[in-house]
KOLROMAR-408865 format. One line per field, with one value per residue: residue number from 0; y, z, x of N, C-alpha, C in turn. Coordinates in nm, 3 decimals. Example, Ala and Ser with C-alpha at 12.3 -4.5 7.8 and 13.67 -1.06 7.14 Angstrom:
// residues 2
pos	0_1
n_c2	-0.569_-0.225
n_c3	0.780_0.708
n_c1	1.319_1.285
ca_c2	-0.450_-0.106
ca_c3	0.780_0.714
ca_c1	1.230_1.367
c_c2	-0.330_0.003
c_c3	0.780_0.787
c_c1	1.320_1.290
END
This chain:
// residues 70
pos	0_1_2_3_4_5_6_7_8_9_10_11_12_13_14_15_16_17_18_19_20_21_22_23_24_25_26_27_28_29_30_31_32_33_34_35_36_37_38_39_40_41_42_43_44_45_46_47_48_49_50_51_52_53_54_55_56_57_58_59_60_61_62_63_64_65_66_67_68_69
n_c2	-0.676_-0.487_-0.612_-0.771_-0.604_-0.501_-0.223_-0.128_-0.175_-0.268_-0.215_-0.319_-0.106_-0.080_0.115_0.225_0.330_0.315_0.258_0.364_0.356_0.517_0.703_0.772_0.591_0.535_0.216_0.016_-0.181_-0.378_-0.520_-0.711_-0.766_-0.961_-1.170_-1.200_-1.219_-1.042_-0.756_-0.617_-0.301_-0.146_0.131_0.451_0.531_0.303_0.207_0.409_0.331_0.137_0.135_0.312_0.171_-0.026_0.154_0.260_0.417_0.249_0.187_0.306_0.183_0.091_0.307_0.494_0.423_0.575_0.652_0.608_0.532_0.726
n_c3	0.175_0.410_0.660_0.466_0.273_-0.035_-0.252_-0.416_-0.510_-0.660_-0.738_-0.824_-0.763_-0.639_-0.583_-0.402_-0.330_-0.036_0.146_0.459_0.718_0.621_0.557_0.349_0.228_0.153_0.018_-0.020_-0.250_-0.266_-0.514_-0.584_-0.859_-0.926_-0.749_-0.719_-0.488_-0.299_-0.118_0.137_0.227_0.485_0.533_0.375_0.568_0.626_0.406_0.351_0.617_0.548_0.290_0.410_0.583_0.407_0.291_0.461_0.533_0.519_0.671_0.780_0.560_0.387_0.334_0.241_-0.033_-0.365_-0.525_-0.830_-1.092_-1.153
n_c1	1.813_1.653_1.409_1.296_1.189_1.061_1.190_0.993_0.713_0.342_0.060_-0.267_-0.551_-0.852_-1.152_-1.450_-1.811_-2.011_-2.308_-2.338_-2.522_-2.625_-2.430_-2.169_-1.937_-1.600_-1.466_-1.198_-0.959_-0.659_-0.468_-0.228_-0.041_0.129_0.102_-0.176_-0.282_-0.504_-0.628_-0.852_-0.956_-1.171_-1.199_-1.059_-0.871_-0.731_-0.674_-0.457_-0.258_-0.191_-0.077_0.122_0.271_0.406_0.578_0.773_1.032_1.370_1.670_2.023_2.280_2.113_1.913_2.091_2.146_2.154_1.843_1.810_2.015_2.314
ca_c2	-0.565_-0.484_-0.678_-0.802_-0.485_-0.413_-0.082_-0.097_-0.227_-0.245_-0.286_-0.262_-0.008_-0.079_0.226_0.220_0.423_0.248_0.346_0.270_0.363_0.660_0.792_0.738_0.574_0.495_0.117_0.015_-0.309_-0.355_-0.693_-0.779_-0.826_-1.072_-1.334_-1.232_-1.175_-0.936_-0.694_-0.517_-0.222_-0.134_0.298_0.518_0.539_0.179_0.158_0.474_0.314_-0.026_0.210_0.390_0.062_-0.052_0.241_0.295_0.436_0.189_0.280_0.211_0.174_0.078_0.445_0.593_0.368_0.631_0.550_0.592_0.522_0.831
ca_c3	0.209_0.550_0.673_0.346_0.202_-0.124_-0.326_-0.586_-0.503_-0.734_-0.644_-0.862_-0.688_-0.642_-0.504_-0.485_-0.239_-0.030_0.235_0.594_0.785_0.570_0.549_0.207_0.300_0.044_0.083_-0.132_-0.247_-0.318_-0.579_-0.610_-0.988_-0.966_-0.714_-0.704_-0.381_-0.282_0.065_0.129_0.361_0.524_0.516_0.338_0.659_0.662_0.300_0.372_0.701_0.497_0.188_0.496_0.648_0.323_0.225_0.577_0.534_0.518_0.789_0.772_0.441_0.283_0.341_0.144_-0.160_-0.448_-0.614_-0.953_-1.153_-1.129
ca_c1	1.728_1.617_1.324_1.226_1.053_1.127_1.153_0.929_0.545_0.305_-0.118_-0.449_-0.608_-0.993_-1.224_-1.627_-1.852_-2.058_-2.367_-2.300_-2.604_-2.723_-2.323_-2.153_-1.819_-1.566_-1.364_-1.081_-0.919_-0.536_-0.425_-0.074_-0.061_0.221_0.072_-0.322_-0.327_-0.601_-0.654_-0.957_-0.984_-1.269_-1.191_-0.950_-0.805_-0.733_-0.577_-0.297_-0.192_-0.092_0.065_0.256_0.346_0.470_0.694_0.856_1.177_1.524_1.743_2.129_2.334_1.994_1.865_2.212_2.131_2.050_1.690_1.828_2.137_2.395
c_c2	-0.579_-0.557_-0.712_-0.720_-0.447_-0.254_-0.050_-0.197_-0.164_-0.308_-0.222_-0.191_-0.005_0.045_0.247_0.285_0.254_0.330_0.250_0.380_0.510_0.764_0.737_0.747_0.498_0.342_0.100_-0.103_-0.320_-0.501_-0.672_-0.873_-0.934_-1.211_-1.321_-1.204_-1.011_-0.893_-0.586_-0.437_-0.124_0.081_0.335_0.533_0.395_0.150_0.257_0.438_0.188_0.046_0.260_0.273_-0.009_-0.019_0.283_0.340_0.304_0.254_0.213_0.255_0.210_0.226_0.566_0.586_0.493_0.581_0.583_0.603_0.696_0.823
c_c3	0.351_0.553_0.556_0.256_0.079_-0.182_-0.395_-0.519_-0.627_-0.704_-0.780_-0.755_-0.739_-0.566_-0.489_-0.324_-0.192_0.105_0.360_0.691_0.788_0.590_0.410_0.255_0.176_0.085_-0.046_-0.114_-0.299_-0.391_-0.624_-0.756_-1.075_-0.874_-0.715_-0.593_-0.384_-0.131_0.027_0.246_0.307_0.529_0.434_0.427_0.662_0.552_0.349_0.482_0.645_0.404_0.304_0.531_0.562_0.296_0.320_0.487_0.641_0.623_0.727_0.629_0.337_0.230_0.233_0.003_-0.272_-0.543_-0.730_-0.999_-1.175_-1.242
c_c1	1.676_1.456_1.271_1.174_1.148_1.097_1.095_0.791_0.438_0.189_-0.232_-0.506_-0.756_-1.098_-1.342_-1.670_-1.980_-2.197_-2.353_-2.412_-2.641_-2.585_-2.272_-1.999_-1.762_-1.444_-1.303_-1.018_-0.765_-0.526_-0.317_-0.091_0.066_0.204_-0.121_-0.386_-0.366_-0.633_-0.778_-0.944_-1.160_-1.318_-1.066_-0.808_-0.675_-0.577_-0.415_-0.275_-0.110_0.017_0.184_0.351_0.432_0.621_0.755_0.989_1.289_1.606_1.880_2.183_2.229_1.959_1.959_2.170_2.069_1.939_1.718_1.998_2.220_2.462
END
C-alpha cells in the first residue's frame, strides 16, 4: 500500500463542549481501539484536518483497486 495508509480506520470518537473565555468551544478525542492509542484535538477544525489527512486519496494502481468484491 502506498505510504503505509490503510483502507479501513477505525477511532472512538470522543466529543464534549468546553468554555474558552466565555465562548463554548467543542474539542474531540480520537482512540485507536486496537493499540489504545489516543489524540486529542484542540477544535473541530483540528480533528477533520487529521480525518482528511488520513483518508487522502491512493494515487496509481492503488486508486483503481475496487472497494468491494465484484
Amino acid at each position: 500500500m502506498a505510504n503505509n495508509r490503510s483502507l479501513y480506520h477505525s477511532y472512538l470518537l470522543r466529543l464534549w463542549s468546553a468554555d474558552e473565555q466565555g465562548q463554548m468551544v467543542w474539542r474531540a478525542s480520537l482512540e485507536n481501539p486496537h493499540t489504545g492509542e489516543r489524540l486529542g484535538f484542540a477544535n473541530l477544525e483540528r480533528l477533520f484536518a487529521f480525518l482528511q489527512d488520513q483518508t487522502i486519496k491512493l494515487t496509481g494502481d492503488e486508486a483503481q483497486r475496487p472497494s468491494s468484491p465484484q
